[in-house]
mmCIF file of the C-alpha atoms, coordinates in Angstrom:
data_MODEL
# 
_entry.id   MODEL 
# 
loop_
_atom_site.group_PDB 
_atom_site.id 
_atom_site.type_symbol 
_atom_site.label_atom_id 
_atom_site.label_alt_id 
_atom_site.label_comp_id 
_atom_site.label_asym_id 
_atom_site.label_entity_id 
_atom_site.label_seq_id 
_atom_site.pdbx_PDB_ins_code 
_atom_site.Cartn_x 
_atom_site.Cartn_y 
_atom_site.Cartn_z 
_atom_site.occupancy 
_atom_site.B_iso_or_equiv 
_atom_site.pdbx_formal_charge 
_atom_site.auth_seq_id 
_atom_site.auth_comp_id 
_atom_site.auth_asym_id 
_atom_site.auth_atom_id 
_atom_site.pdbx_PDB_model_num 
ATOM 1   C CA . UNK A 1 1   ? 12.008  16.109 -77.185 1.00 0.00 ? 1   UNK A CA 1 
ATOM 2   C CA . UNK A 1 2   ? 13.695  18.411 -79.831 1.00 0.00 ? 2   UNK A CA 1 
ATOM 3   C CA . UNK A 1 3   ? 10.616  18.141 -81.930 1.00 0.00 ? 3   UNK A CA 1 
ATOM 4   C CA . UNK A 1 4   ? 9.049   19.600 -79.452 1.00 0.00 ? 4   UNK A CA 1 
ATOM 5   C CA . UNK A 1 5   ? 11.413  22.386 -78.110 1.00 0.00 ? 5   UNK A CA 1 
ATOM 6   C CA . UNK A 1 6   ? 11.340  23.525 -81.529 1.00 0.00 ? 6   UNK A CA 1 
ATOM 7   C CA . UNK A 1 7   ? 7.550   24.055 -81.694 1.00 0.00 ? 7   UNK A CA 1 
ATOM 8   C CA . UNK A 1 8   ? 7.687   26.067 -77.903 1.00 0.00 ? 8   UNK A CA 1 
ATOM 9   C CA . UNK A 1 9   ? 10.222  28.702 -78.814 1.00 0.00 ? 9   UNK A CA 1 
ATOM 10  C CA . UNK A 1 10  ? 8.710   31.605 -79.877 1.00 0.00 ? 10  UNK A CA 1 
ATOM 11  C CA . UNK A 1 11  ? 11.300  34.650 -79.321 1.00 0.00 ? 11  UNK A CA 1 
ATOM 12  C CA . UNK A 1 12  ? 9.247   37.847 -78.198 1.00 0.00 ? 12  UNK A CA 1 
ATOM 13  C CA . UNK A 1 13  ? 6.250   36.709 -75.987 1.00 0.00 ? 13  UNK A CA 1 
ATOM 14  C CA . UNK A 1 14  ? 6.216   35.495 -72.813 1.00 0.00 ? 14  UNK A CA 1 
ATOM 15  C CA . UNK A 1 15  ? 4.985   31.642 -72.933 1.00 0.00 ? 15  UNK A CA 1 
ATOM 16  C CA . UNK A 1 16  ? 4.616   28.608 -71.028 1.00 0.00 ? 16  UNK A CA 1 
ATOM 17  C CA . UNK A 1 17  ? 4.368   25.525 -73.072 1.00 0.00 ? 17  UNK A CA 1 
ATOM 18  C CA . UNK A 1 18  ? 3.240   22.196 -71.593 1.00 0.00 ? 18  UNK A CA 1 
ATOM 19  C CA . UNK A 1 19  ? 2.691   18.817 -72.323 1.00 0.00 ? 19  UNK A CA 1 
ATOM 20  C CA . UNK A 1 20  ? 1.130   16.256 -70.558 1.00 0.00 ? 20  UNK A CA 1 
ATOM 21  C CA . UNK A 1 21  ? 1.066   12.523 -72.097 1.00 0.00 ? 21  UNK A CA 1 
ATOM 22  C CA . UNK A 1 22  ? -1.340  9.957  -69.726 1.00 0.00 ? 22  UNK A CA 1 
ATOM 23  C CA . UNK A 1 23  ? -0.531  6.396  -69.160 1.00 0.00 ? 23  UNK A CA 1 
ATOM 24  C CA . UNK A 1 24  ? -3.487  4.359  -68.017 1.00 0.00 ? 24  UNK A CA 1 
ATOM 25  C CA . UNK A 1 25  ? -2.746  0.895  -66.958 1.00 0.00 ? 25  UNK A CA 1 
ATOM 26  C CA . UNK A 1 26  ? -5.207  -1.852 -66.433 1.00 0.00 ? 26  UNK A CA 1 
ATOM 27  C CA . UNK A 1 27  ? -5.048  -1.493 -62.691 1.00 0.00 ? 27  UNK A CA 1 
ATOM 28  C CA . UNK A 1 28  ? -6.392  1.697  -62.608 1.00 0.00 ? 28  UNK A CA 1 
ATOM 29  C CA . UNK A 1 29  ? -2.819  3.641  -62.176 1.00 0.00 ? 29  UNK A CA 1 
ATOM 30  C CA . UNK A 1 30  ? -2.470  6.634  -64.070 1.00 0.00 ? 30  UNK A CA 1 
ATOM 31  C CA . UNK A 1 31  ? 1.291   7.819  -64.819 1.00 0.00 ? 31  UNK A CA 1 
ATOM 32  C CA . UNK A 1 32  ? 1.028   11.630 -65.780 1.00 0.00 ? 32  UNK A CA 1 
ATOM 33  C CA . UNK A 1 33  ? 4.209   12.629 -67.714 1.00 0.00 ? 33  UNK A CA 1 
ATOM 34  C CA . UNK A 1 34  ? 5.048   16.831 -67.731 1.00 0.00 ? 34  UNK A CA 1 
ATOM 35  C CA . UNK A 1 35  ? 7.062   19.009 -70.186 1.00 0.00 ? 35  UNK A CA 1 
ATOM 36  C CA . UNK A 1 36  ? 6.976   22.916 -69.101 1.00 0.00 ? 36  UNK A CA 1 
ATOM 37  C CA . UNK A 1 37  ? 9.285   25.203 -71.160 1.00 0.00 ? 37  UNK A CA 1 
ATOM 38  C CA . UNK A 1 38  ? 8.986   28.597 -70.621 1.00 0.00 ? 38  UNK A CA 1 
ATOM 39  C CA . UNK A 1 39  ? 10.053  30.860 -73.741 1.00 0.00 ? 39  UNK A CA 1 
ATOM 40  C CA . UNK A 1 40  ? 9.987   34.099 -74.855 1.00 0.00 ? 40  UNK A CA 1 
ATOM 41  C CA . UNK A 1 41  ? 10.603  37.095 -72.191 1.00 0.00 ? 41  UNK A CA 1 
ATOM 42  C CA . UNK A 1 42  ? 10.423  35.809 -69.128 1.00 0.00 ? 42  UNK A CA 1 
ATOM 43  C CA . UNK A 1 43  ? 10.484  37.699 -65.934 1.00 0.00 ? 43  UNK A CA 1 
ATOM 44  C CA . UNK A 1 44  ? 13.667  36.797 -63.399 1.00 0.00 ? 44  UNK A CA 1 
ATOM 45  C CA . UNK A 1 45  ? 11.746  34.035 -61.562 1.00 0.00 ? 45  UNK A CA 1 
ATOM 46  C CA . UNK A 1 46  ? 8.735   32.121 -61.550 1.00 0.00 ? 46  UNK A CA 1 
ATOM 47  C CA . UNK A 1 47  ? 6.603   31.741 -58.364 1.00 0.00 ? 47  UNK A CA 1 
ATOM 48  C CA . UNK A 1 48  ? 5.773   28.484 -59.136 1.00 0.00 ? 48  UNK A CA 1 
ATOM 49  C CA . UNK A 1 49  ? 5.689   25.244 -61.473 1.00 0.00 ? 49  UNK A CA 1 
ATOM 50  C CA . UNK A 1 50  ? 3.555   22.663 -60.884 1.00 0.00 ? 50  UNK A CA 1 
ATOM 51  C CA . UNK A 1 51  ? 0.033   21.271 -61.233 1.00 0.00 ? 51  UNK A CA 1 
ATOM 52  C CA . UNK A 1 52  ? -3.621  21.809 -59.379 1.00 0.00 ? 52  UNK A CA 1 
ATOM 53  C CA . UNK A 1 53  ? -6.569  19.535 -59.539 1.00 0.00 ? 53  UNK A CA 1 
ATOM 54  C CA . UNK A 1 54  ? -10.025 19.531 -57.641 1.00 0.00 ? 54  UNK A CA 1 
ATOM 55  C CA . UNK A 1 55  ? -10.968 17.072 -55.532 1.00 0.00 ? 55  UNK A CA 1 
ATOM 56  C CA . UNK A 1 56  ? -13.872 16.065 -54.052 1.00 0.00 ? 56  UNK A CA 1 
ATOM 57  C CA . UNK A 1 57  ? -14.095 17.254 -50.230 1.00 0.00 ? 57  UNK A CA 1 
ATOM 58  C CA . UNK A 1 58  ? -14.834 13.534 -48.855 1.00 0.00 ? 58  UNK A CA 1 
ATOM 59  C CA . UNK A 1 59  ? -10.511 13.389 -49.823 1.00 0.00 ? 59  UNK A CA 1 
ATOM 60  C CA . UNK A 1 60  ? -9.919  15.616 -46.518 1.00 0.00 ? 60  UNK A CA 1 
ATOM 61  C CA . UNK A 1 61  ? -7.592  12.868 -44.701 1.00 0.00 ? 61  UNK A CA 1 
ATOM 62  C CA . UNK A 1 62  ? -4.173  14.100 -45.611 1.00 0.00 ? 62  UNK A CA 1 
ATOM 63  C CA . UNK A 1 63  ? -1.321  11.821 -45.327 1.00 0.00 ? 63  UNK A CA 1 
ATOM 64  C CA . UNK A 1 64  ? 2.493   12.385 -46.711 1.00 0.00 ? 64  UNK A CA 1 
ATOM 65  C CA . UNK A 1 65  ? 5.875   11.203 -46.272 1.00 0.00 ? 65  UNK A CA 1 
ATOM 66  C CA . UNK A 1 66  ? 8.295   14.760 -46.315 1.00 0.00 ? 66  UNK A CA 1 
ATOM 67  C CA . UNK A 1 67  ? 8.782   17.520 -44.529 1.00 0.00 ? 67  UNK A CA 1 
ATOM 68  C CA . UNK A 1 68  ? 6.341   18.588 -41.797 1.00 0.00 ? 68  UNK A CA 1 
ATOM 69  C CA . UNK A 1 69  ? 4.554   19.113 -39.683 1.00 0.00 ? 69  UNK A CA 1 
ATOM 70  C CA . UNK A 1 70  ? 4.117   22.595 -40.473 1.00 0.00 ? 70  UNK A CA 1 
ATOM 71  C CA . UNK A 1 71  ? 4.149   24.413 -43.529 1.00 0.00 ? 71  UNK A CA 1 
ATOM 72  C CA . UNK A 1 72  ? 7.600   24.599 -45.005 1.00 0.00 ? 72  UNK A CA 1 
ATOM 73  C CA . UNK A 1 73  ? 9.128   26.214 -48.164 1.00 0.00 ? 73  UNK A CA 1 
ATOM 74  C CA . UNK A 1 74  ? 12.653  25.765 -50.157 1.00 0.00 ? 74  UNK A CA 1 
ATOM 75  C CA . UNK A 1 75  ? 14.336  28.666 -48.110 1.00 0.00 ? 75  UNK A CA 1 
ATOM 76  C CA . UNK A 1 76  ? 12.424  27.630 -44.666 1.00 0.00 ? 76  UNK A CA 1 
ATOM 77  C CA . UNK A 1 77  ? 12.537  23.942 -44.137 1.00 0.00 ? 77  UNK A CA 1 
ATOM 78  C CA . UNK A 1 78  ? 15.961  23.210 -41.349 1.00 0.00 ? 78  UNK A CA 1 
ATOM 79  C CA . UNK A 1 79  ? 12.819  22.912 -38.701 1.00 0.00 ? 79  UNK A CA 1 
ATOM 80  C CA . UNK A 1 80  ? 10.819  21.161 -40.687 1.00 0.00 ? 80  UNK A CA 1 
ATOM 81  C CA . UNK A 1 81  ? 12.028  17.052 -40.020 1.00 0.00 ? 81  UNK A CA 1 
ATOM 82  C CA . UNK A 1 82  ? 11.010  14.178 -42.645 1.00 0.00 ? 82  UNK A CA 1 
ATOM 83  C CA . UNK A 1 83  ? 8.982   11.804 -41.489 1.00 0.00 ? 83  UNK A CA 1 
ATOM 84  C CA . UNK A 1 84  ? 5.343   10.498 -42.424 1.00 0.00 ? 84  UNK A CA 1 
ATOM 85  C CA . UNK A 1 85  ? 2.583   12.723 -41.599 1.00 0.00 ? 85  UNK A CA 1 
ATOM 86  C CA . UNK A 1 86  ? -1.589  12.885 -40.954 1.00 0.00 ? 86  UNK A CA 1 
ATOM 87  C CA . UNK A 1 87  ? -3.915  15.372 -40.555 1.00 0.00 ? 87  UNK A CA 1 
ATOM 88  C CA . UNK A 1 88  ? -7.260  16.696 -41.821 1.00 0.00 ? 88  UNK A CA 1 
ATOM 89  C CA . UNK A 1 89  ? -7.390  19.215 -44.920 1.00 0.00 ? 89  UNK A CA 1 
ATOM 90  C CA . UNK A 1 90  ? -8.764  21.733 -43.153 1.00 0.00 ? 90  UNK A CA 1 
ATOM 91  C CA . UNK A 1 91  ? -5.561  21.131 -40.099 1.00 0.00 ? 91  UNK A CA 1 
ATOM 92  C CA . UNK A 1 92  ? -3.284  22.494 -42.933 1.00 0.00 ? 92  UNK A CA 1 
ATOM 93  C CA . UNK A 1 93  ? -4.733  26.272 -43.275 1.00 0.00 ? 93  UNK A CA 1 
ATOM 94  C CA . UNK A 1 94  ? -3.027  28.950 -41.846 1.00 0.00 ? 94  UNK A CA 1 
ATOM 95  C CA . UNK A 1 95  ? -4.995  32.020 -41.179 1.00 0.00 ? 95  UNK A CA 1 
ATOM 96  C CA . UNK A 1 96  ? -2.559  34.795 -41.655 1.00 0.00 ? 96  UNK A CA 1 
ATOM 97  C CA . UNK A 1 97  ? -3.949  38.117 -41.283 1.00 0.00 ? 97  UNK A CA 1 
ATOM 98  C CA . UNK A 1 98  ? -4.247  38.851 -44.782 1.00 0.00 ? 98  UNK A CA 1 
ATOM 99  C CA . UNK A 1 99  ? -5.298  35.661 -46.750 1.00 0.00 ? 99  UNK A CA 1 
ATOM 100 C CA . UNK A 1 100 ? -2.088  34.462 -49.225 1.00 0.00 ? 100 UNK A CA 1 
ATOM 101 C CA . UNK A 1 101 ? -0.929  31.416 -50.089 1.00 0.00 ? 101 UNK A CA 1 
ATOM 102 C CA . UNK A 1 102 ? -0.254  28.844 -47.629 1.00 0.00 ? 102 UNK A CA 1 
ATOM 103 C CA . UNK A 1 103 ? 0.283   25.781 -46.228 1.00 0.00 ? 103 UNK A CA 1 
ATOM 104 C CA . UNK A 1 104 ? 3.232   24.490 -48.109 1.00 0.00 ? 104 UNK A CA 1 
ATOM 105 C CA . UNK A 1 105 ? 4.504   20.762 -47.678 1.00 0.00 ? 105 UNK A CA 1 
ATOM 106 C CA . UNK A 1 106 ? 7.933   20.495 -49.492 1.00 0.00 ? 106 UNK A CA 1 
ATOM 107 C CA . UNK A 1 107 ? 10.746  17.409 -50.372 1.00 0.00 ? 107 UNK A CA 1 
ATOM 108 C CA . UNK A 1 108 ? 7.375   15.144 -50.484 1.00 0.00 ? 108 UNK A CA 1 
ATOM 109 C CA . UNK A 1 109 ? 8.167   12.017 -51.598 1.00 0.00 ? 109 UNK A CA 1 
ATOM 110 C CA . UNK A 1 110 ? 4.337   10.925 -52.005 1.00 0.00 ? 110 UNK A CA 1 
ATOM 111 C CA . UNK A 1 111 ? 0.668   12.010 -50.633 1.00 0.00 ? 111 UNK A CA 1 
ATOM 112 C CA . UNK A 1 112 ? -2.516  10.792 -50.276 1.00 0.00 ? 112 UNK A CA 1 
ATOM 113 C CA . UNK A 1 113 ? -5.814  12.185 -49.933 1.00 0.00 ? 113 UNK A CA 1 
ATOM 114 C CA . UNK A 1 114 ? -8.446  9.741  -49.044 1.00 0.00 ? 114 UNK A CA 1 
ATOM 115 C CA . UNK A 1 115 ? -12.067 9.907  -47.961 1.00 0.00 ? 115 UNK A CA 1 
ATOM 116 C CA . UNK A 1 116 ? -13.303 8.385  -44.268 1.00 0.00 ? 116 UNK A CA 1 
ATOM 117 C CA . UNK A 1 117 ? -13.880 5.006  -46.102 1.00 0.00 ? 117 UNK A CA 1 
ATOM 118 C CA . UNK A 1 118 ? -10.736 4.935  -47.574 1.00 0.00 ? 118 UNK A CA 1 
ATOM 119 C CA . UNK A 1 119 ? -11.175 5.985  -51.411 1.00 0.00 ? 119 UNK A CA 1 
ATOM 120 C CA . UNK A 1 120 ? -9.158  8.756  -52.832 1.00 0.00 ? 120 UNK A CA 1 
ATOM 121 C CA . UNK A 1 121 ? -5.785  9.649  -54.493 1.00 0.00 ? 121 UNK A CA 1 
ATOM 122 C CA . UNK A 1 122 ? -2.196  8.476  -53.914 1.00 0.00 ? 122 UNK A CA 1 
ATOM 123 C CA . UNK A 1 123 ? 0.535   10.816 -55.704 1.00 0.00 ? 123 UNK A CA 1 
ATOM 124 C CA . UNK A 1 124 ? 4.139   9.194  -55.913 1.00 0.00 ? 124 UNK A CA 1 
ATOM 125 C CA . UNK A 1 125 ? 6.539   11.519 -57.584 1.00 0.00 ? 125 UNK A CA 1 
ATOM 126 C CA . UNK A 1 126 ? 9.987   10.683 -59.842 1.00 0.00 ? 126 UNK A CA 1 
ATOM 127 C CA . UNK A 1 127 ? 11.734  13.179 -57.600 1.00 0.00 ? 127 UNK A CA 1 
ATOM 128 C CA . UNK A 1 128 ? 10.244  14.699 -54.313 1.00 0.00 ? 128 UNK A CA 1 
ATOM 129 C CA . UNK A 1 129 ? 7.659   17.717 -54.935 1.00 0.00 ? 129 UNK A CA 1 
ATOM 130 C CA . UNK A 1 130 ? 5.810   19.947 -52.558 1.00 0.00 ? 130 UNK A CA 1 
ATOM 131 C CA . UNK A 1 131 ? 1.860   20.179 -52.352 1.00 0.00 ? 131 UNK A CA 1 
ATOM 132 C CA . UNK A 1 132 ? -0.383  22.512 -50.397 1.00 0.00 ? 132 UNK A CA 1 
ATOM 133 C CA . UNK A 1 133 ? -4.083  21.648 -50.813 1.00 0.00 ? 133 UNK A CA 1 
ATOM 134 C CA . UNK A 1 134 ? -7.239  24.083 -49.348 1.00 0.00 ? 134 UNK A CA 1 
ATOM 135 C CA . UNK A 1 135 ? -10.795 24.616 -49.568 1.00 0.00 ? 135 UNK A CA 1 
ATOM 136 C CA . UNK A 1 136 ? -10.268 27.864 -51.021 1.00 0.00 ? 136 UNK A CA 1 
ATOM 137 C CA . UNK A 1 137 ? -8.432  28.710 -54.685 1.00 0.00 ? 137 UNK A CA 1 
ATOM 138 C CA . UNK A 1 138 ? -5.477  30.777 -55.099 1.00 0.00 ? 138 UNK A CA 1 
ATOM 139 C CA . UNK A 1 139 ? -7.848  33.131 -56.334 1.00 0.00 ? 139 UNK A CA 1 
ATOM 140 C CA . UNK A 1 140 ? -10.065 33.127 -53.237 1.00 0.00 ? 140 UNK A CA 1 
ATOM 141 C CA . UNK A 1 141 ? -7.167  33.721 -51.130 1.00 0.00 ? 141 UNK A CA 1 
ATOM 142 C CA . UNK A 1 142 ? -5.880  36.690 -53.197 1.00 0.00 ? 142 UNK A CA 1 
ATOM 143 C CA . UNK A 1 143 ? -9.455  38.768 -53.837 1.00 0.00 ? 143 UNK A CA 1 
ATOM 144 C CA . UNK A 1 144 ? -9.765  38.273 -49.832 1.00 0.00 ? 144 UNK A CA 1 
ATOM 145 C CA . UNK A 1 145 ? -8.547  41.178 -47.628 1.00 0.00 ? 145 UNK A CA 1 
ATOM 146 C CA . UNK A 1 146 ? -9.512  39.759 -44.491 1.00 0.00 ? 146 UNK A CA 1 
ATOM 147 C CA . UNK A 1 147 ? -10.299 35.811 -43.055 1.00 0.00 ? 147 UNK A CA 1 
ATOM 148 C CA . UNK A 1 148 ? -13.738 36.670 -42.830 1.00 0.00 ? 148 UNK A CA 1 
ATOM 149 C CA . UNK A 1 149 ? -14.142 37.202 -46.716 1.00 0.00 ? 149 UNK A CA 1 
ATOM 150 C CA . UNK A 1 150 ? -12.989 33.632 -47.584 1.00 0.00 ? 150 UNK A CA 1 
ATOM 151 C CA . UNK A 1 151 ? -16.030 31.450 -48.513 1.00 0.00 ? 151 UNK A CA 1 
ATOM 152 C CA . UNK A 1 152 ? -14.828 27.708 -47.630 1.00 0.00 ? 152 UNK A CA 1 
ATOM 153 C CA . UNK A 1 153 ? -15.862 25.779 -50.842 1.00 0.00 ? 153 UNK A CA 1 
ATOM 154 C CA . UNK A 1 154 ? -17.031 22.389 -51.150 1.00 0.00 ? 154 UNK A CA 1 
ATOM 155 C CA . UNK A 1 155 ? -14.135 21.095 -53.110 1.00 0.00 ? 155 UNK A CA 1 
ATOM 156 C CA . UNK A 1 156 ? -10.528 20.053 -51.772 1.00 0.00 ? 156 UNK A CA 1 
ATOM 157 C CA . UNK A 1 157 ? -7.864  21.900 -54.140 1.00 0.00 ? 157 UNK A CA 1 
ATOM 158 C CA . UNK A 1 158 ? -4.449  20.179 -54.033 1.00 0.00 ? 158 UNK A CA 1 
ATOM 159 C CA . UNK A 1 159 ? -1.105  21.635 -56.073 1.00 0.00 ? 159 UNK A CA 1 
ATOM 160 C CA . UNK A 1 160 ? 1.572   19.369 -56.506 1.00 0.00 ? 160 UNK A CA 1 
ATOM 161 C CA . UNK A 1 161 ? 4.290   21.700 -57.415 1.00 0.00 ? 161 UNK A CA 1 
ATOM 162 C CA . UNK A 1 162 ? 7.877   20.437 -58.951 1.00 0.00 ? 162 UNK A CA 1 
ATOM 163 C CA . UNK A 1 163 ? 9.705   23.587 -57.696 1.00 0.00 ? 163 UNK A CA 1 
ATOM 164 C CA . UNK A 1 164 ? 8.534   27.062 -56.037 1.00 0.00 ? 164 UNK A CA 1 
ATOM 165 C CA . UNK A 1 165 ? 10.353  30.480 -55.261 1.00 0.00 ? 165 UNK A CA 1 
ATOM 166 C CA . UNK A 1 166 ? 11.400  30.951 -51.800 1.00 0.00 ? 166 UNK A CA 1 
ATOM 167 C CA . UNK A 1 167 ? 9.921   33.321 -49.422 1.00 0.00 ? 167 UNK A CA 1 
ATOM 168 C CA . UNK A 1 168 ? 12.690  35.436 -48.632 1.00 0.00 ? 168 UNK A CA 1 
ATOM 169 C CA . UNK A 1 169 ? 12.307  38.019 -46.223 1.00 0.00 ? 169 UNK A CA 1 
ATOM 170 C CA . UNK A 1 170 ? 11.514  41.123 -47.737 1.00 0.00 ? 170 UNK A CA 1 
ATOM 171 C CA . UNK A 1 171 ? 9.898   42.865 -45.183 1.00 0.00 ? 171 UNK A CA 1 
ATOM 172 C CA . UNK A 1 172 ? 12.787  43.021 -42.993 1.00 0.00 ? 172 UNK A CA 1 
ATOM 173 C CA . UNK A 1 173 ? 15.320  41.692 -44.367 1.00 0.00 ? 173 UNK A CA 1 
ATOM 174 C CA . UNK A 1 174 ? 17.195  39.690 -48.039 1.00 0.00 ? 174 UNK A CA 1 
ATOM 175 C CA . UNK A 1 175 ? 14.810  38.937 -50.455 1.00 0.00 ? 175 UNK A CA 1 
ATOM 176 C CA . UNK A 1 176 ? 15.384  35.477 -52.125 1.00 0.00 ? 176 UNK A CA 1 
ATOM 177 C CA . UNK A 1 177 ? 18.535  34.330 -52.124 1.00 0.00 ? 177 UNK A CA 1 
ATOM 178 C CA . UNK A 1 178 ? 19.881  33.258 -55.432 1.00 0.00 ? 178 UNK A CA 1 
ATOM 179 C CA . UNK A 1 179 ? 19.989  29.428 -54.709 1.00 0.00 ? 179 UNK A CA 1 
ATOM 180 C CA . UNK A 1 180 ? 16.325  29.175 -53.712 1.00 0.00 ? 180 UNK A CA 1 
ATOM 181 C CA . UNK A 1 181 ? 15.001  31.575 -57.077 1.00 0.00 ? 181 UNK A CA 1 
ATOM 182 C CA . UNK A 1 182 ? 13.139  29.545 -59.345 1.00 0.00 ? 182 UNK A CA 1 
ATOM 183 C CA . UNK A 1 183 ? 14.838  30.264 -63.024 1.00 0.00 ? 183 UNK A CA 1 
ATOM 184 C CA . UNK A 1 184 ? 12.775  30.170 -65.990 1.00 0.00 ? 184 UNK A CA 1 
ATOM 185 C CA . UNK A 1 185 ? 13.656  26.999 -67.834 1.00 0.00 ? 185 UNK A CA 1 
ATOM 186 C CA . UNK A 1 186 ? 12.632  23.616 -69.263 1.00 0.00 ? 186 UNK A CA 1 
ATOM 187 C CA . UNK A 1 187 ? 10.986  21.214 -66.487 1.00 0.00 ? 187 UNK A CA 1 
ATOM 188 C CA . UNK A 1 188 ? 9.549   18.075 -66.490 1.00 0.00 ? 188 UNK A CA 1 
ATOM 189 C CA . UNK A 1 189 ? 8.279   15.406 -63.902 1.00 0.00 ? 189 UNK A CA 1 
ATOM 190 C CA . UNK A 1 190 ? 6.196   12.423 -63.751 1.00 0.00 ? 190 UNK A CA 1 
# 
């Protein structure tokens, strides 16, 4: 680990140094170790930290054991009970009026996303995450002005996230509070 630090601290730019270290087991299990530093100028808070992988769109049964059953963030979760969840992919969209990120599950203790015949992806976390997954990509979502102009794509794409911002309420009200601001730092999960 100091190794390492060392070669992720450069002082003027703004950086965010990763490293990901795969253990494959005989049984198919795949442990995915992550070291995020950000360095150099960094702005006040992060929006996110966390992970996204593609999935193929036969994984649209959802199931997860956290908060639910609607989306839920760090600063807007007291209505959102624990408890095991199921739903379709497409079940966790939200169509606000002007297309933005949604759909977040948080204090997720693990996930799956499995096809009709039962094939797909289990994600067990060290410490409980959040995850949102779509058929659109955060790009989609931002380009878009309107529903309309989404373009569902064949792929499922699911971020596990270690931390995110909170929402605040900026429109009428506090903007994030500082207990819920996600701090540039050093991360890691597993």
């Amino acid at each position: 680990d100091d190794e390492l630090k060392k070669s992720m601290r450069p002082t003027a730019q703004t950086r965010f140094d990763y490293v990901h270290r795969y253990v494959v087991t005989a049984d198919g299990e795949v442990q995915l170790i992550t070291k995020i530093v950000c360095s150099g100028e960094q702005p006040d808070f992060l929006p996110r930290l966390g992970l996204v992988m593609t999935l193929p769109r036969e994984y649209e049964h959802v199931a997860w054991y956290g908060r639910g059953p609607h989306e839920n963030y760090a600063d807007r979760k007291a209505g959102a009970a624990i408890d095991l969840y199921r739903c379709k992919v497409d079940d966790l969209y939200v169509p606000y009026i002007i297309p933005q990120e949604h759909g977040n599950r948080t204090d997720v203790q693990w996930l799956s996303l499995t096809s009709e015949s039962g094939a797909g992806l289990l994600v067990q976390a060290d410490q409980p995450v959040s995850f949102s997954a779509h058929r659109f990509t955060a790009a989609d979502l931002t380009q878009a002005q309107h529903t309309h102009e989404l373009a569902r794509r064949d792929e499922i794409y699911l971020s596990i996230d270690l931390a995110q911002n909170g929402l605040g309420n900026g429109s009428c009200g506090p903007g994030v509070l500082p207990q819920y601001m996600l701090k540039p730092g050093e991360y890691g999960f597993s």
